[in-house]
C-alpha positions in Angstrom: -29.7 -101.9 -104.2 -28.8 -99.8 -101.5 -31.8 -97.5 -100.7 -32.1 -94.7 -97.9 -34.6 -91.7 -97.3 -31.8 -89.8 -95.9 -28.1 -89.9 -95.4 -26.2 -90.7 -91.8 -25.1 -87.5 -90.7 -20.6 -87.2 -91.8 -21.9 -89.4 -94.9 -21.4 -88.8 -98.5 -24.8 -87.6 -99.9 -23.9 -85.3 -103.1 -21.8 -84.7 -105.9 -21.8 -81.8 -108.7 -19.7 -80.9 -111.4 -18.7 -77.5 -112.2 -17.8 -77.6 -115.7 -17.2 -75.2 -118.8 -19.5 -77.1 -121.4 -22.8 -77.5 -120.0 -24.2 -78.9 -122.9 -21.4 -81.3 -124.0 -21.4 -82.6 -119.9 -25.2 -83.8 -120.3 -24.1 -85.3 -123.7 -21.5 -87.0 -122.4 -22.7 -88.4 -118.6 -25.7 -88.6 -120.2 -24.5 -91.4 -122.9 -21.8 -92.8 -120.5 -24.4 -93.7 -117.5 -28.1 -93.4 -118.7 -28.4 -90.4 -116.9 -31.4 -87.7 -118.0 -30.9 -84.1 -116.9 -32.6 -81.3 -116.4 -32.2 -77.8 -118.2 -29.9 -75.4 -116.5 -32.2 -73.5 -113.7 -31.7 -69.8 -113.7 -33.3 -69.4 -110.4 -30.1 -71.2 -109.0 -27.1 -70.1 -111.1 -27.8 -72.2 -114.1 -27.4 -75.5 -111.9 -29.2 -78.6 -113.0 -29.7 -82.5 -111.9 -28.7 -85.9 -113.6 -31.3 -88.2 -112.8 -31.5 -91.8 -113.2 -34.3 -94.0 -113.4 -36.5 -90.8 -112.5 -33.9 -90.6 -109.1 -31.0 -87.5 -109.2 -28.0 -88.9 -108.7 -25.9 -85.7 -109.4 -25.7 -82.2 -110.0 -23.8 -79.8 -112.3 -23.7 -76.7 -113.4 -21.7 -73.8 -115.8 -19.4 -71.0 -115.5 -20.6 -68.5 -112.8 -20.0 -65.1 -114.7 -16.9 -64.0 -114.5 -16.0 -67.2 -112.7 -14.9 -69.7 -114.5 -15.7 -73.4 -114.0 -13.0 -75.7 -113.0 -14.1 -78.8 -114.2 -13.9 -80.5 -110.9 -16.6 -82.8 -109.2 -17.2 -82.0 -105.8 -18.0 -84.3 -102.6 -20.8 -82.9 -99.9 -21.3 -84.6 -96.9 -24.3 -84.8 -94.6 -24.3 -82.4 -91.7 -27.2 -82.2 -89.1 -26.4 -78.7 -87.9 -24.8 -76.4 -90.7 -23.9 -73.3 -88.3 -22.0 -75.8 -86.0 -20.0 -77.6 -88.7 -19.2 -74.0 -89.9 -17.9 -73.0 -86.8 -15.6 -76.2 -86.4 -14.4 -76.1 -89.7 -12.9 -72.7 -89.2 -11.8 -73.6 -86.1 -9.7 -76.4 -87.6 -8.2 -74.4 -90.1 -10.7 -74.8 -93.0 -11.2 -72.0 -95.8 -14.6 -71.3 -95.6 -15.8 -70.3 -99.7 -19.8 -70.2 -98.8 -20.7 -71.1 -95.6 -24.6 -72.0 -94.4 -26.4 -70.8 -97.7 -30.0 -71.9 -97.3 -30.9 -73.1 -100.9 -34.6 -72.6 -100.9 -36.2 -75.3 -99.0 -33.9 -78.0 -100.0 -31.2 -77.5 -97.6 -28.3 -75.7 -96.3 -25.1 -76.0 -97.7 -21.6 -74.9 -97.0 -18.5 -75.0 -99.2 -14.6 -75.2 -98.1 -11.0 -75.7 -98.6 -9.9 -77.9 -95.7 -6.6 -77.6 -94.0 -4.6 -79.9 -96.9 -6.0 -77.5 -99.4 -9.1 -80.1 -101.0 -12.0 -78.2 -101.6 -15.5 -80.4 -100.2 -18.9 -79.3 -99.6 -21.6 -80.0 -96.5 -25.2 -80.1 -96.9 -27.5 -79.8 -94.3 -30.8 -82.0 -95.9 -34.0 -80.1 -96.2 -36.6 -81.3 -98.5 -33.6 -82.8 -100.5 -31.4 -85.1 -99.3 -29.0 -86.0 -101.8 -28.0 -90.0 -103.0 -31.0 -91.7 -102.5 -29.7 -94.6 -104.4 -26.2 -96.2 -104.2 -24.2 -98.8 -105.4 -25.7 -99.5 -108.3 -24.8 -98.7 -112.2 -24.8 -95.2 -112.7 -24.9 -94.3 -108.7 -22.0 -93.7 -106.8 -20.3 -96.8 -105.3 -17.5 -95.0 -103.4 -15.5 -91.9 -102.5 -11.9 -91.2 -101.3 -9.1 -88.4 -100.9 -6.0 -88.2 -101.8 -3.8 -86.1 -99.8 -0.8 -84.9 -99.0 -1.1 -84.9 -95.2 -2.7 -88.2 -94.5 -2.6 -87.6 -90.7 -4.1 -84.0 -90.7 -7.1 -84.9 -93.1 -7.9 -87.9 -90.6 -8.2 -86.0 -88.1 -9.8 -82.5 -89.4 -12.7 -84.6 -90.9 -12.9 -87.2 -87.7 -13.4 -83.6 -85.8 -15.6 -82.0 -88.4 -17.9 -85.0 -89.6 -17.5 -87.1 -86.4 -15.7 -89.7 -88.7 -14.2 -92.9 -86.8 -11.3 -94.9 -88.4 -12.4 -98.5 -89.1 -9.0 -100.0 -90.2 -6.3 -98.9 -91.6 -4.2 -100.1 -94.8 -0.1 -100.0 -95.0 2.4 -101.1 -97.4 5.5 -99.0 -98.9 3.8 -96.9 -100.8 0.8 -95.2 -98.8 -1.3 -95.7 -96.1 -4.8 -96.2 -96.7 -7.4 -95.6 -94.0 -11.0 -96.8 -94.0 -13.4 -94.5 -92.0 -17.3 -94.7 -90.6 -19.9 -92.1 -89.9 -19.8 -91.7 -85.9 -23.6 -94.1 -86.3 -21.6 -97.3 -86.7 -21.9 -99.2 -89.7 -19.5 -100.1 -93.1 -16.7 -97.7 -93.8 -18.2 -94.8 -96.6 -15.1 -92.9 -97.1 -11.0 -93.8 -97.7 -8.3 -91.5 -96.5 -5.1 -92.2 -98.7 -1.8 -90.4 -97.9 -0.7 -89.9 -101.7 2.4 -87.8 -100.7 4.5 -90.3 -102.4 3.1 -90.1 -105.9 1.1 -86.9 -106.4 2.4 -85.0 -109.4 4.2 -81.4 -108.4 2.0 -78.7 -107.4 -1.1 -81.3 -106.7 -2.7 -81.4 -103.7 -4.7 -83.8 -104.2 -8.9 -84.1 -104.5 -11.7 -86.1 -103.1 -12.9 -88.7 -106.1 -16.0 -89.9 -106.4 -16.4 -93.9 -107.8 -19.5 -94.4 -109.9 -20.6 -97.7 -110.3 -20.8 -99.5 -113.7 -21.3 -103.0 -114.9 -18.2 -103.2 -116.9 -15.6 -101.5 -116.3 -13.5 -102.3 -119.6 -16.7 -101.2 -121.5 -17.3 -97.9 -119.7 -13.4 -97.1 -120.4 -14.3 -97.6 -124.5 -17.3 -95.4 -124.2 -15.4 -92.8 -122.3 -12.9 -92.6 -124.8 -15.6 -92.8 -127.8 -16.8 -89.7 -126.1 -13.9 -88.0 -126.1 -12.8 -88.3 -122.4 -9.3 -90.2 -121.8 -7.9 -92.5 -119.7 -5.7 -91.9 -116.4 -5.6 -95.2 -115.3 -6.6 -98.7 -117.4 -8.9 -100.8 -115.7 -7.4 -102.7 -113.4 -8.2 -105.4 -110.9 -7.7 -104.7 -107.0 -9.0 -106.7 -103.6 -12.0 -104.2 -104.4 -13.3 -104.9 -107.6 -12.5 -103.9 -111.2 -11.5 -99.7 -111.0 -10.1 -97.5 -113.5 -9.3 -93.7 -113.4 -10.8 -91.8 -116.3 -11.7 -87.9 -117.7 -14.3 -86.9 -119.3 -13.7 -84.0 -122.4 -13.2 -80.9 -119.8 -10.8 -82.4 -118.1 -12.9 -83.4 -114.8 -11.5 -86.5 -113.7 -13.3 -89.6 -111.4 -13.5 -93.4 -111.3 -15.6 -96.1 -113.1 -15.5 -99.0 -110.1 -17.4 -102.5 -110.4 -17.5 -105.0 -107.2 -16.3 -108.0 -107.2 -18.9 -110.9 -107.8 
């Protein structure tokens, strides 16, 4: 059971879910994964935590007003210096949504639509740094993007996050390419050029794995919930992964290692 205090800077350490049914998303994750969670907090727009064992291992939160929720998970990555990232990310062509928003004492985060048109938060820790606990059922277990532009998302988030390609991936249908946090250590994300088989108008989306211990099980319970299937469980070099949706329509991936 992967533990940490706090995350490698360029590392995955959050994900939230902005979703139209606050009530049925606790019902449902909460079911799915064991997760508790924590009444909407008006102080910060309504969002709340899905916890675990007593540790958050997600966020969430409702329509904003007269903004709608999109029923997306989102990705944050750890950034030492929020101002700095900000400043290279719109030098590199990123959309900046919200950038440097101190959030009370927790931390600083940033939001933004990179240069392929994936929306992806930063995070600068404060008295909360994110994932805590990984890689095992009900945490996160891995994260990749999809893109269009395989080469320009390699190298706006090597620039941003100080990312460093650890292999790379290639048969005749995408290329797939492993990357680490500039510290050293095991790959944490996957860039995947999906040019070749994203649907019309998609651009594609950062999707977060979370770990479960059966993957053919958590695909029933999904669809007992009332969330569909994108993708069956299947088996890959990886472990057992299939592509799912819960009732919104916010789509991610049940993953279990191989033993």
């Amino acid at each position: 059971m992967p533990t940490r205090s706090t995350p490698p800077n360029g590392a995955p350490c959050w994900a939230d879910l902005w979703t139209s049914d606050v009530e049925g998303a606790r019902r449902f994750y909460g079911e799915l994964f064991g997760w508790e969670s924590t009444d909407p907090d008006p102080e910060f727009g309504g969002y709340f935590t899905f916890s675990r064992n007593s540790v958050q291992v997600a966020g969430a939160m409702g329509d904003m007003g007269d903004m709608k929720a999109n029923n997306r998970w989102k990705v944050y990555f750890a950034t030492d210096d929020a101002e700095a990232t900000l400043k290279t990310a719109s030098a590199e062509g990123a959309q900046v949504i919200a950038g440097a928003m101190a959030v009370a004492d927790l931390g600083v985060q940033s939001v933004f639509v990179d240069p392929t048109g994936v929306d992806f938060g930063t995070w600068q820790p404060g008295s909360f740094a994110g994932f805590t606990v990984l890689e095992e059922p009900g945490t996160p277990s891995w994260f990749d993007l999809a893109t269009r532009d395989h080469d320009r998302a390699v190298a706006f988030y090597g620039d941003l996050l100080g990312w460093e390609v650890d292999q790379q991936v290639k048969n005749a249908q995408t290329t797939y390419t492993l990357l680490r946090t500039s510290s050293g250590g095991p790959p944490v994300v996957g860039i995947a050029d999906a040019s070749g088989f994203l649907p019309d108008g998609v651009v594609g989306g950062w999707t977060t794995y979370w770990r479960v211990d059966d993957v053919a099980a958590a695909v029933a319970a999904v669809e007992q919930l009332g969330g569909s299937v994108a993708m069956p469980a299947q088996s890959t070099p990886y472990g057992m992964v299939a592509d799912v949706v819960d009732p919104t329509g916010a789509a991610f991936r049940l993953h279990t290692p191989p033993a």
